[in-house]
HTML snippet that shows the backbone in 3Dmol.js (N, CA, C, O; Angstrom):
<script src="https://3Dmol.org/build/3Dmol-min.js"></script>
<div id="view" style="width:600px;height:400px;position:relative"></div>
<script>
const pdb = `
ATOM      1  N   UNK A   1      35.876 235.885 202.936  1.00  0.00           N
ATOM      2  CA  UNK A   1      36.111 235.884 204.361  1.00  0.00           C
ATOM      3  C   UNK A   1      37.533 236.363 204.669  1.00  0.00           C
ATOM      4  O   UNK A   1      37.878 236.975 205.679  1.00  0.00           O
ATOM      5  N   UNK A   2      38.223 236.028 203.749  1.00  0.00           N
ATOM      6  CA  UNK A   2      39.664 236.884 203.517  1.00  0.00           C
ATOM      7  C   UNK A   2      39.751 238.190 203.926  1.00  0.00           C
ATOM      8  O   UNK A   2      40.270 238.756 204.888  1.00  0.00           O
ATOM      9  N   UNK A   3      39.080 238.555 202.908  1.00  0.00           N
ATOM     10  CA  UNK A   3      39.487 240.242 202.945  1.00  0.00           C
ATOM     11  C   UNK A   3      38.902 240.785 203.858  1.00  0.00           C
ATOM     12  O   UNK A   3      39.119 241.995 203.903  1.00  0.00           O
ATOM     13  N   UNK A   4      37.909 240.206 204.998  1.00  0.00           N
ATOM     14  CA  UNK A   4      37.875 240.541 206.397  1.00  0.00           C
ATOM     15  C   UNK A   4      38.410 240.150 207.562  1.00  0.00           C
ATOM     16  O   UNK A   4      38.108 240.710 208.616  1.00  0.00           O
ATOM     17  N   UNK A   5      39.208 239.211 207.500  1.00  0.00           N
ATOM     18  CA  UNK A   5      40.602 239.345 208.288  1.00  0.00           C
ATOM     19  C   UNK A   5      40.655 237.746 208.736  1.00  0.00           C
ATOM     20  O   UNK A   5      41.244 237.353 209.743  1.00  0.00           O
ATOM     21  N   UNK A   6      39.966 236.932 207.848  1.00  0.00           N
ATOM     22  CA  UNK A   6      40.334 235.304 208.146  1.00  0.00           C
ATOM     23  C   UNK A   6      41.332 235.118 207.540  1.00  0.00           C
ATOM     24  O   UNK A   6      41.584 235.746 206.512  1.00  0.00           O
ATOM     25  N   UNK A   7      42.221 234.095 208.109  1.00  0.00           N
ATOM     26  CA  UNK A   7      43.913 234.295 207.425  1.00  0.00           C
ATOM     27  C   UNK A   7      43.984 232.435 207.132  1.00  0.00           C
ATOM     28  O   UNK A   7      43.817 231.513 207.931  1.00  0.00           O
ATOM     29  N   UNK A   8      44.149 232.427 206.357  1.00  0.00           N
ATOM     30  CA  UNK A   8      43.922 230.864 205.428  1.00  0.00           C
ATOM     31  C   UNK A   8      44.527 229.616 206.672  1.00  0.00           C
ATOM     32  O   UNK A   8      44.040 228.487 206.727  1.00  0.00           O
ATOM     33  N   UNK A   9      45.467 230.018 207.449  1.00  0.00           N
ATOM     34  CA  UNK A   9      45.871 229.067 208.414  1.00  0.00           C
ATOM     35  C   UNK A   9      44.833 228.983 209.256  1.00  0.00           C
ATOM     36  O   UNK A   9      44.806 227.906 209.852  1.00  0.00           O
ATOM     37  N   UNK A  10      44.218 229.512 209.446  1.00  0.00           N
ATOM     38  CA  UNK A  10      42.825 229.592 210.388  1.00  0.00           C
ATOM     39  C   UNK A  10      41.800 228.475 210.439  1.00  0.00           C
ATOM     40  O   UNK A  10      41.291 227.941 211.424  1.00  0.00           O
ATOM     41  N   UNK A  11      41.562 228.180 208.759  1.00  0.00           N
ATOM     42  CA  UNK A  11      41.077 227.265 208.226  1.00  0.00           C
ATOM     43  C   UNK A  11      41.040 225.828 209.002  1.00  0.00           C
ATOM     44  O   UNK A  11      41.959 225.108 208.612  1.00  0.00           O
ATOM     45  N   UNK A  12      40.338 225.314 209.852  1.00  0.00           N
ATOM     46  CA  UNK A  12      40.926 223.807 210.557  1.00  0.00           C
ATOM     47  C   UNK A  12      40.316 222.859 209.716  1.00  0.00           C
ATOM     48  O   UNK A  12      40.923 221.799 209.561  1.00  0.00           O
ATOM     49  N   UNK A  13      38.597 223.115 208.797  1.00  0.00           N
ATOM     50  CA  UNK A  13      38.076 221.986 208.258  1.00  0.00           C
ATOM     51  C   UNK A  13      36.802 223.069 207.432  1.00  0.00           C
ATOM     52  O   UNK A  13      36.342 224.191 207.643  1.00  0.00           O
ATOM     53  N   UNK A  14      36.612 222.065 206.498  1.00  0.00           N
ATOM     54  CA  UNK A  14      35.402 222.511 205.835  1.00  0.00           C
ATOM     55  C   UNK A  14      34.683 221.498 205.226  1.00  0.00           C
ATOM     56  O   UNK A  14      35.197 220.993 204.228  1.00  0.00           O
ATOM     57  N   UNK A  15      33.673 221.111 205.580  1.00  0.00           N
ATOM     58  CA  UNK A  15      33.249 220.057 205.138  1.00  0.00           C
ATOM     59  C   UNK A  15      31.645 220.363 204.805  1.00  0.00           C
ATOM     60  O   UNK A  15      30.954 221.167 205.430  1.00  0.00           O
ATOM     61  N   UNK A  16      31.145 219.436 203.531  1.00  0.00           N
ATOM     62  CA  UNK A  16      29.949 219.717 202.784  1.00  0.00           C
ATOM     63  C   UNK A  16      29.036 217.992 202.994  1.00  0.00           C
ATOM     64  O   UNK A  16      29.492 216.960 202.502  1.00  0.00           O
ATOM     65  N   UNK A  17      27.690 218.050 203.836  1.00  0.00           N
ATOM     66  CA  UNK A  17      27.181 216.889 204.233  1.00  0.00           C
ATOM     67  C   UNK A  17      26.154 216.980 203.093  1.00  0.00           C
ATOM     68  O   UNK A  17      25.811 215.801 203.004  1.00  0.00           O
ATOM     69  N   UNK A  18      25.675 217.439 202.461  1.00  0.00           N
ATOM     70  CA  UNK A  18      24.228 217.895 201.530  1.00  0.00           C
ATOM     71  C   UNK A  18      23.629 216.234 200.882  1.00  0.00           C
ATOM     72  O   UNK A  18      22.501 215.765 200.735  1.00  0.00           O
ATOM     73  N   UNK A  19      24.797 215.792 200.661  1.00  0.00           N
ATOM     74  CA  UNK A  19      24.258 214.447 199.944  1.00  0.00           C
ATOM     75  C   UNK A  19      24.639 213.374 201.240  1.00  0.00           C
ATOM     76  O   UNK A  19      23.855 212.425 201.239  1.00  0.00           O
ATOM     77  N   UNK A  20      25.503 213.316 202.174  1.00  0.00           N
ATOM     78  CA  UNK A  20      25.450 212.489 202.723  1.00  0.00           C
ATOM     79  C   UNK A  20      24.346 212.387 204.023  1.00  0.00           C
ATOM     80  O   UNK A  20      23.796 211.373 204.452  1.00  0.00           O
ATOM     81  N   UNK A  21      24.204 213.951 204.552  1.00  0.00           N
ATOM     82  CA  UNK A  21      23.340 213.830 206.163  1.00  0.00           C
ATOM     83  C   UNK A  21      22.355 215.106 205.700  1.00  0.00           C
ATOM     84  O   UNK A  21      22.783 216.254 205.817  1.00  0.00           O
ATOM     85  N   UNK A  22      20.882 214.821 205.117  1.00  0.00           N
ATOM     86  CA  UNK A  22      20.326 215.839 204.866  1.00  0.00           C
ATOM     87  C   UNK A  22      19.502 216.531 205.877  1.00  0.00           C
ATOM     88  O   UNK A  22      18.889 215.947 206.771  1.00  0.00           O
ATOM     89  N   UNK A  23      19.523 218.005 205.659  1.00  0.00           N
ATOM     90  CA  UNK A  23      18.713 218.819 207.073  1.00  0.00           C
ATOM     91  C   UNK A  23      17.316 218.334 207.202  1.00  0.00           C
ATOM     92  O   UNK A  23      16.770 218.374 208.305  1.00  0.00           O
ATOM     93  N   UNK A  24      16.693 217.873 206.145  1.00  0.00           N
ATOM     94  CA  UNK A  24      15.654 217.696 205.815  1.00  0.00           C
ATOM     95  C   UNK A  24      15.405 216.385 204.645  1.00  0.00           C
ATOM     96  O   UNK A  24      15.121 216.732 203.499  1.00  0.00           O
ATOM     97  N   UNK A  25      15.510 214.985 204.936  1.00  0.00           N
ATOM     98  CA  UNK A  25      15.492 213.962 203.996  1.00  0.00           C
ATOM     99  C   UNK A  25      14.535 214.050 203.653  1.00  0.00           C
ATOM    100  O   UNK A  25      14.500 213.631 202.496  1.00  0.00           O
ATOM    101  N   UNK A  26      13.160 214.536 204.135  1.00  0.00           N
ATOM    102  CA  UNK A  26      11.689 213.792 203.434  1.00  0.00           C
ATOM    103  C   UNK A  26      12.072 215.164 201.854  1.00  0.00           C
ATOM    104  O   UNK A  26      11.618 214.998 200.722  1.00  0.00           O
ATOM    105  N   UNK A  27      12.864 216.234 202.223  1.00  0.00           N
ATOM    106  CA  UNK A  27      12.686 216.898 200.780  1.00  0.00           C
ATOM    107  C   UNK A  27      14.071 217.284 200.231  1.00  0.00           C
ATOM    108  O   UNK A  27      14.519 218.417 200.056  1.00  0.00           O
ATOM    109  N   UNK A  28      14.523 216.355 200.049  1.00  0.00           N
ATOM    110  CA  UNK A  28      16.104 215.872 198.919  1.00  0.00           C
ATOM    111  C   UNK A  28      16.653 217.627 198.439  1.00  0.00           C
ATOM    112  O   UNK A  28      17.664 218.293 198.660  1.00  0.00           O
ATOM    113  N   UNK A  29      15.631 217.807 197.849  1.00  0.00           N
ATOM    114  CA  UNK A  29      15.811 218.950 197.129  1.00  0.00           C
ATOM    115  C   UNK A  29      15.762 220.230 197.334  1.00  0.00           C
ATOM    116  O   UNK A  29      15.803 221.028 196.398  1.00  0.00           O
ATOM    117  N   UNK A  30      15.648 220.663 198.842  1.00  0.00           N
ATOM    118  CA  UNK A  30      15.016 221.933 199.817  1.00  0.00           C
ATOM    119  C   UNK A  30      16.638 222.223 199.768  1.00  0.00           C
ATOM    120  O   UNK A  30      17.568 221.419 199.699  1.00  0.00           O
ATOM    121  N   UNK A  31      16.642 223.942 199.842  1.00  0.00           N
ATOM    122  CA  UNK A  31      17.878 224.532 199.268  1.00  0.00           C
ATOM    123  C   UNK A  31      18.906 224.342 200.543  1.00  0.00           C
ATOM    124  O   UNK A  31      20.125 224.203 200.443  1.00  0.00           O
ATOM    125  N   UNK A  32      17.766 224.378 202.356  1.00  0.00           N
ATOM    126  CA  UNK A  32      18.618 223.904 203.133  1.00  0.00           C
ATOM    127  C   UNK A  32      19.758 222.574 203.325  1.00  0.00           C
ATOM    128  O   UNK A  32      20.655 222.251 204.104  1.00  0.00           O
ATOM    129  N   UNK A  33      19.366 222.265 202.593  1.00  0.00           N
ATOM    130  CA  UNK A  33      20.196 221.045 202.458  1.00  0.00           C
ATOM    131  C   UNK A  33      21.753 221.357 202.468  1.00  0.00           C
ATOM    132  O   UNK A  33      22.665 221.080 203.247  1.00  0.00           O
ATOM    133  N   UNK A  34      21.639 222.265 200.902  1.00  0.00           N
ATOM    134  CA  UNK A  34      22.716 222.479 200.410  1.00  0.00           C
ATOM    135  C   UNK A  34      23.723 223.411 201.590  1.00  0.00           C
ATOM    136  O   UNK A  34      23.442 224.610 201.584  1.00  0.00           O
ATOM    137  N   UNK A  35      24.529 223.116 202.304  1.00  0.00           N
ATOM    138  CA  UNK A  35      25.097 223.949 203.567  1.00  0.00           C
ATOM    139  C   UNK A  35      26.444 223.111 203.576  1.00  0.00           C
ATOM    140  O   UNK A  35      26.358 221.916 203.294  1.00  0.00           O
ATOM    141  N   UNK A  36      27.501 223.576 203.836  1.00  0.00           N
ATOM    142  CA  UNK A  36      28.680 223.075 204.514  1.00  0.00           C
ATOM    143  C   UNK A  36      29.237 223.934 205.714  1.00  0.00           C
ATOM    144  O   UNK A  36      29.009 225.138 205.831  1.00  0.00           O
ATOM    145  N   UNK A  37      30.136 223.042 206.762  1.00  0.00           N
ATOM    146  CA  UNK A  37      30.145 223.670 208.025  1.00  0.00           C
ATOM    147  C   UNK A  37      31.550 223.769 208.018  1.00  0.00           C
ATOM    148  O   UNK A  37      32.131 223.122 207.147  1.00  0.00           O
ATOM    149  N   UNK A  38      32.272 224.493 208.861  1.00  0.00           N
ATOM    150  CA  UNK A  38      33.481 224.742 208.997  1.00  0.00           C
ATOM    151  C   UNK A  38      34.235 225.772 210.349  1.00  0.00           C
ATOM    152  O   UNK A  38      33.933 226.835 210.891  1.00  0.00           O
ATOM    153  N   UNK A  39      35.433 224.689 210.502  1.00  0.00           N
ATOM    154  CA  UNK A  39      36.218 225.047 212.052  1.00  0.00           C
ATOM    155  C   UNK A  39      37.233 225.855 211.748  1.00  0.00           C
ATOM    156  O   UNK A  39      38.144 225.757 210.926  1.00  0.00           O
ATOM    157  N   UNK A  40      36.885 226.832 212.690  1.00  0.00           N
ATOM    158  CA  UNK A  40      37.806 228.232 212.475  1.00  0.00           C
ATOM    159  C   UNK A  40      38.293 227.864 213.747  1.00  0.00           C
ATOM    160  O   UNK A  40      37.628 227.469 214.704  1.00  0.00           O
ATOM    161  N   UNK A  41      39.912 228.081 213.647  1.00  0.00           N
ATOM    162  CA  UNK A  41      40.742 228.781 214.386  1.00  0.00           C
ATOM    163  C   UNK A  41      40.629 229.870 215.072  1.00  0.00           C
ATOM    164  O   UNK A  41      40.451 230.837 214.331  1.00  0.00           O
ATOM    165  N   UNK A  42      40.661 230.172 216.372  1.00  0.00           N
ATOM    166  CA  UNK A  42      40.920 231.436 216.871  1.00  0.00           C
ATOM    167  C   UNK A  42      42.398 231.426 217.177  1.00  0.00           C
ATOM    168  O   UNK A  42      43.006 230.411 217.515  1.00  0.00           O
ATOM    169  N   UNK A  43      43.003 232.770 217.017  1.00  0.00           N
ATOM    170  CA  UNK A  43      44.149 232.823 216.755  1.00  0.00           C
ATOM    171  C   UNK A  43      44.737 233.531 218.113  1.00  0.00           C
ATOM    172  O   UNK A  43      43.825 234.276 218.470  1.00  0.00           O
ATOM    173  N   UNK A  44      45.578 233.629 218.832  1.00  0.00           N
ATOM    174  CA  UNK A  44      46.267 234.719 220.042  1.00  0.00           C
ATOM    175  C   UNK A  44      46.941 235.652 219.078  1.00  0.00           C
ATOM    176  O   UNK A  44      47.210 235.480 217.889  1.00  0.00           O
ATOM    177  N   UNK A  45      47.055 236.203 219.502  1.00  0.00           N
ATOM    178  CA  UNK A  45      47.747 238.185 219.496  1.00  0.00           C
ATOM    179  C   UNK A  45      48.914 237.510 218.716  1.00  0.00           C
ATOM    180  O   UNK A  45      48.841 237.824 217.528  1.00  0.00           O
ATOM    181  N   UNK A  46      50.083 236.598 219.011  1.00  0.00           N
ATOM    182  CA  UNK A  46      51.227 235.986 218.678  1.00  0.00           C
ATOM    183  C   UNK A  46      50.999 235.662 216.896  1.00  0.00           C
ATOM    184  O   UNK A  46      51.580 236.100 215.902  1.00  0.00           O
ATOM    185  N   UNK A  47      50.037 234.833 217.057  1.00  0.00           N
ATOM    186  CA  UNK A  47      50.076 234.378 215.899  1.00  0.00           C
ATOM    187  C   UNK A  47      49.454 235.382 214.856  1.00  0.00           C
ATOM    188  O   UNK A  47      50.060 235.456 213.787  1.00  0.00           O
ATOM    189  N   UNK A  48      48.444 236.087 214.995  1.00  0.00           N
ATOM    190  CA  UNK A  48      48.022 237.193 214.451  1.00  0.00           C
ATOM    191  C   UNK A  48      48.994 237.931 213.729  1.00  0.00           C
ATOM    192  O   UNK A  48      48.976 238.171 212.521  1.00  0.00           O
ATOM    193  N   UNK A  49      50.126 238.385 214.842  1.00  0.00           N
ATOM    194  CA  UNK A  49      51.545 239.262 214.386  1.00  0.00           C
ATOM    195  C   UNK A  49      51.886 238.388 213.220  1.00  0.00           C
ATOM    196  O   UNK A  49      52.155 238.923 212.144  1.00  0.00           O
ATOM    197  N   UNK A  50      51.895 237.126 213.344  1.00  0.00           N
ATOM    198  CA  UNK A  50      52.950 236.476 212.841  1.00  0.00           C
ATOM    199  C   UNK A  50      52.258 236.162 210.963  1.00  0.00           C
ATOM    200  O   UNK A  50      52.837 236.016 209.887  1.00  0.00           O
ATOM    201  N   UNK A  51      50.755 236.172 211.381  1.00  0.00           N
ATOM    202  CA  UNK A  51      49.972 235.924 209.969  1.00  0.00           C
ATOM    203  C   UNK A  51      49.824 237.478 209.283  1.00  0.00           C
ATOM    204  O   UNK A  51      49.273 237.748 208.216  1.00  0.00           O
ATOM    205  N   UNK A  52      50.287 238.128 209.943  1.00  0.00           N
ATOM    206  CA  UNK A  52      50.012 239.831 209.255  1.00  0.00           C
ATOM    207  C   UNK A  52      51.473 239.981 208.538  1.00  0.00           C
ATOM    208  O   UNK A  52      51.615 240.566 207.464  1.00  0.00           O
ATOM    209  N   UNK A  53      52.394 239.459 209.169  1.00  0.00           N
ATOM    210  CA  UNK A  53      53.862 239.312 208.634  1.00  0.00           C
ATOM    211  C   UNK A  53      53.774 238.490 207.751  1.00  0.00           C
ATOM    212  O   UNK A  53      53.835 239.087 206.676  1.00  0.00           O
ATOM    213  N   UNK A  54      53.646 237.274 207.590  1.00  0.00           N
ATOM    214  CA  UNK A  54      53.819 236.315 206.506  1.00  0.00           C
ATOM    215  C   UNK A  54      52.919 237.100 205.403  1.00  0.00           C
ATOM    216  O   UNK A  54      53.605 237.347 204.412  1.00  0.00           O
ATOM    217  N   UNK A  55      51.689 237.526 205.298  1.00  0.00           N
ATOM    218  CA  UNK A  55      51.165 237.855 204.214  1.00  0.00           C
ATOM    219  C   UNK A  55      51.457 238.834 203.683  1.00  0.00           C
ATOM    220  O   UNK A  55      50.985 239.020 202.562  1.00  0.00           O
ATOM    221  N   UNK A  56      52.336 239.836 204.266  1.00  0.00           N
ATOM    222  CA  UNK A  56      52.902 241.199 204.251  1.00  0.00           C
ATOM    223  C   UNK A  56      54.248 240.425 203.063  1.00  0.00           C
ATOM    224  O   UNK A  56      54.215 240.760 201.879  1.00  0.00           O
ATOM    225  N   UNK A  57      55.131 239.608 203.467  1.00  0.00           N
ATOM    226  CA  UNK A  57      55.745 239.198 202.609  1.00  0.00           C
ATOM    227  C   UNK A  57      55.480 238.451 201.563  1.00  0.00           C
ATOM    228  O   UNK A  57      56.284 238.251 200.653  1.00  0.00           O
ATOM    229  N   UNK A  58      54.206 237.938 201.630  1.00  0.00           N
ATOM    230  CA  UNK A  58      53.828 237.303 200.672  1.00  0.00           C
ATOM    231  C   UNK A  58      53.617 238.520 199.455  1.00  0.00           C
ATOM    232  O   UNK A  58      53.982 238.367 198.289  1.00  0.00           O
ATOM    233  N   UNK A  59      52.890 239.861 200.040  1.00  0.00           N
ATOM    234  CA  UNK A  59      52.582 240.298 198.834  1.00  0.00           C
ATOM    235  C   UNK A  59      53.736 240.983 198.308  1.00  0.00           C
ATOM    236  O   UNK A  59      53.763 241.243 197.105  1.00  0.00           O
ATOM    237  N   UNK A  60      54.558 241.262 198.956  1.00  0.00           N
ATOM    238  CA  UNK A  60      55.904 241.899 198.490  1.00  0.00           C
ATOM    239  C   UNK A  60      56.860 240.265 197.182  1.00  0.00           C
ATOM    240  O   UNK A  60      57.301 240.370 196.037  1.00  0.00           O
ATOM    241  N   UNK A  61      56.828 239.658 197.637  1.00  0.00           N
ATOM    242  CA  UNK A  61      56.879 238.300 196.636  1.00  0.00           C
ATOM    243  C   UNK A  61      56.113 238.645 195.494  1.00  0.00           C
ATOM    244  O   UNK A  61      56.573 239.020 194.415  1.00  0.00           O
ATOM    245  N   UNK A  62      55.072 238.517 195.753  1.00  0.00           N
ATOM    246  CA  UNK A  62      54.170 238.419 194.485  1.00  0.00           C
ATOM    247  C   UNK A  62      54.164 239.873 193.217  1.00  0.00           C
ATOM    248  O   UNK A  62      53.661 239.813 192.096  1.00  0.00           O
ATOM    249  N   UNK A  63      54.804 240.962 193.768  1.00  0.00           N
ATOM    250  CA  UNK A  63      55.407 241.987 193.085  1.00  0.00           C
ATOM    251  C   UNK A  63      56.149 241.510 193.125  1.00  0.00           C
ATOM    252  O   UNK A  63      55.827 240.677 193.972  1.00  0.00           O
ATOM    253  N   UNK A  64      57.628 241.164 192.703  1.00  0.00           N
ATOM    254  CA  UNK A  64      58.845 241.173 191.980  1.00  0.00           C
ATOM    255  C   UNK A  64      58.517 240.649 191.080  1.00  0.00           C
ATOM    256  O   UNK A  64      59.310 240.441 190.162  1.00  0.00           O
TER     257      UNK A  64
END
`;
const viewer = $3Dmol.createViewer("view");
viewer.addModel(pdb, "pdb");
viewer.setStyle({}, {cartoon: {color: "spectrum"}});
viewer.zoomTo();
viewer.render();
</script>
């Protein structure tokens, strides 16, 4: 989801219910089950600039 332009601060939650709240209890084992959900950030124009910059230096870091 990265490398199409989700920027890790974006990230608000990710959470996996499969064993605790099933889509389907009468069948434990139905592949729907297995799902986790997750809150994305929408970002303004501001912060965008500001996450295209930080990662811009990040990769310049990660070369030296």
């Amino acid at each position: 989801m990265q490398t199409e332009g989700l920027g890790p601060q974006q990230v608000e939650q990710v959470r996996g219910f499969a064993d605790q709240l099933l889509r389907k209890p009468q069948e434990p084992f139905d592949p729907s089950n297995r799902r986790i959900s997750m809150i994305v950030a929408d970002l303004d124009n501001k912060d965008k600039e500001e996450s295209t910059t930080a990662a811009a230096v990040d990769k310049l870091d990660q070369g030296k």
